[in-house]
N, C-alpha and C positions, 0 to 999 in steps of 0.2 A: 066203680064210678065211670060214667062216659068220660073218652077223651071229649078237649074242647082245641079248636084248629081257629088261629083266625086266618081269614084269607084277607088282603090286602089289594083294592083295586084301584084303578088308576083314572076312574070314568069310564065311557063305554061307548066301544069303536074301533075297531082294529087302529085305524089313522093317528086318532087322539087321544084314547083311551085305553082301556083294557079291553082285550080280544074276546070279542061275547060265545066263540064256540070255545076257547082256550077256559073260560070262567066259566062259563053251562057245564061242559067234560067233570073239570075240577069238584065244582059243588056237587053233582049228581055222584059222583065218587065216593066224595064224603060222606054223601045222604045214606048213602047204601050202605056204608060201611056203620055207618048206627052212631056216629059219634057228633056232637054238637060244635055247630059252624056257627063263629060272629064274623061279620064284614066289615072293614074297613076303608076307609078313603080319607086323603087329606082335605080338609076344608080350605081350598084355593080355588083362584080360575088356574085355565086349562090355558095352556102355552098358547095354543090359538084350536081353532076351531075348522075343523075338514069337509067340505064337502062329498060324503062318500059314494055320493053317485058320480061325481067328476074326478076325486082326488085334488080338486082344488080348495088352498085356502078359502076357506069363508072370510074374505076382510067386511070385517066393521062388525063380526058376531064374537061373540062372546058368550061360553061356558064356565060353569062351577062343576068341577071333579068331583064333589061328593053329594052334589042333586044327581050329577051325569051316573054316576056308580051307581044311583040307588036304585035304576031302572034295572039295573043289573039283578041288584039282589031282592026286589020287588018290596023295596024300603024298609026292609029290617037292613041297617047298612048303620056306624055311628062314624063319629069323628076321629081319625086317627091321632089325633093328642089325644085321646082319652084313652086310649089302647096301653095293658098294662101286661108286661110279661110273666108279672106272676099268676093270672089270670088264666094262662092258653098253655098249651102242651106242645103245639108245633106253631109252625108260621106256613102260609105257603102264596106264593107272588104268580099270579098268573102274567102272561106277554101282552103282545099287545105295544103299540108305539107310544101312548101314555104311557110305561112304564119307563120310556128311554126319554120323555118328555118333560111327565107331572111329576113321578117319583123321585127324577134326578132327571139332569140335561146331558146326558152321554148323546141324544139326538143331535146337538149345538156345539157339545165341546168337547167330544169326544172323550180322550184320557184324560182330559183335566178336567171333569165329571164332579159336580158336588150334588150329595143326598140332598131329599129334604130331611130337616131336621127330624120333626114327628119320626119320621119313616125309620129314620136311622136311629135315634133314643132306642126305637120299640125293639127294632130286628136284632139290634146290638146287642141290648137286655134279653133277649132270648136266647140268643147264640151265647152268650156270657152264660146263663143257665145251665149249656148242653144240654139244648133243646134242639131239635130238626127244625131246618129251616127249607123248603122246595122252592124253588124258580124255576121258570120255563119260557121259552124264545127268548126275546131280547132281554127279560128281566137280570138273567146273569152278566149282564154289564157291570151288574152294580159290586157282583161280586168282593172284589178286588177291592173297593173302598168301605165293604161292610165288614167283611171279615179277616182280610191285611193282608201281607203276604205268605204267597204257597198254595193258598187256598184251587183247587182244583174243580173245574166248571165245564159245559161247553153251550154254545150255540148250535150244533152243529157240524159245519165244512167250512163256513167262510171263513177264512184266513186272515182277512183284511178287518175285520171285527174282533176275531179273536184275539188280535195282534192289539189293535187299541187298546183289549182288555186288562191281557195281557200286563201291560205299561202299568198298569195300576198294581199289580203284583197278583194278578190271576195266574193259573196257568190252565190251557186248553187243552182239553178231548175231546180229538172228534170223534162222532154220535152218530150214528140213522136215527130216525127220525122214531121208531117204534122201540129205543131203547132209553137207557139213563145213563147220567155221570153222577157215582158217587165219591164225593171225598168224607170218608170215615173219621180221618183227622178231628174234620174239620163240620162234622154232623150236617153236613150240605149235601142235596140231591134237586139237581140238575137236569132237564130235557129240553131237545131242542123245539117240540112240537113247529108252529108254522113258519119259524126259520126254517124247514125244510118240509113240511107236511105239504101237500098237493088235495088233499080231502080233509073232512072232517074226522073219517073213521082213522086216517092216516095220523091224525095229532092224536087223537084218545088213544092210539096204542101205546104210545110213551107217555103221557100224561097219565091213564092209568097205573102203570108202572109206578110214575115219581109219588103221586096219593098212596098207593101202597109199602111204598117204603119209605117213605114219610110216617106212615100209621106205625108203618111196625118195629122204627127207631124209638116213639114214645113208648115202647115195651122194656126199652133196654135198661 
């Protein structure tokens, strides 16, 4: 029987959303690898709304996460309360600034960071299964508050993020950008993609990587 992976997005935007070459990489991965993708997204608005040709707030516009995501996933996409762990075989969280925004506010509060609910019911129930669960750029913020202390992650090199993280009872490895962080523990795998990537083809070498060991934890 096909694996079934859900991916989990944030909207769609590097600024706001979830990062659309970080989520293209991700799905085109899966595709290839023959196993069946549902997408996710929380039914909220979006923290605020980015102008990406300027990088300025849009004031007075307003988005919804899970129309904004469905562009993403060319609307096969449902509501993340409806997402059910016994359903999926993995979990996997593409980056993106919506994930440090819509998913949780690590972008506002840093260490004292609260999930969204949906998000965290789901991921919990999975990781509670010993199921793989993949993050990538900023997504491993959440780390720390999803799966408790110990748990082992990275962004990357920055320091001064990793250290936020950190506080929540993460711990950091640093990563180039074409490899991964696995905690076995802890059936988490990790990459920094455009926390450090400078290309497209630069995030798909470690992003390919995390979909592949992601796929080949649900063997275990």
């Amino acid at each position: 029987m096909s694996k079934k992976i859900a991916v989990i997005l944030s909207g769609c935007g590097v600024f706001d959303g979830s990062e659309i070459y970080e989520s293209v990489i991700t799905l085109l991965c899966l595709d290839r690898a023959g196993v069946e993708v549902q997408c996710f997204a929380p039914n909220i608005q979006q923290m605020h709304v980015i102008n990406h040709l300027t990088g300025e707030v849009a004031e007075g516009e307003s988005r919804q996460v899970l129309v904004e995501a469905a562009r993403l996933a060319r609307g096969e996409i449902k509501d993340l309360a409806d997402a059910k762990a016994e359903e999926f075989d993995a979990v996997i969280i593409p980056g993106g600034f919506g994930a440090a925004k819509n998913l949780c506010d690590f972008a506002v509060k840093g260490s004292d960071l609260s999930l969204n609910e949906d998000l965290a019911r789901f991921v919990q129930a999975v990781h509670q299964a010993d199921k793989p669960v993949g993050l990538m750029c900023i997504a491993p913020a959440m780390v720390g508050k999803l799966f408790g202390e110990g748990v082992h992650f990275t962004i990357g090199n920055d320091q001064e993020t990793a250290s936020a993280i950190e506080s929540t009872g993460g711990v950091h490895e640093p990563c180039p950008v074409n490899n991964i962080c696995i905690d076995g523990t802890n059936n988490v795998v990790t990459t920094p993609a455009y926390m450090l990537a400078s290309s497209i083809s630069e995030a798909a070498s470690g992003i390919e990587k995390l979909v592949a060991e992601v796929l080949a934890k649900t063997e275990g």
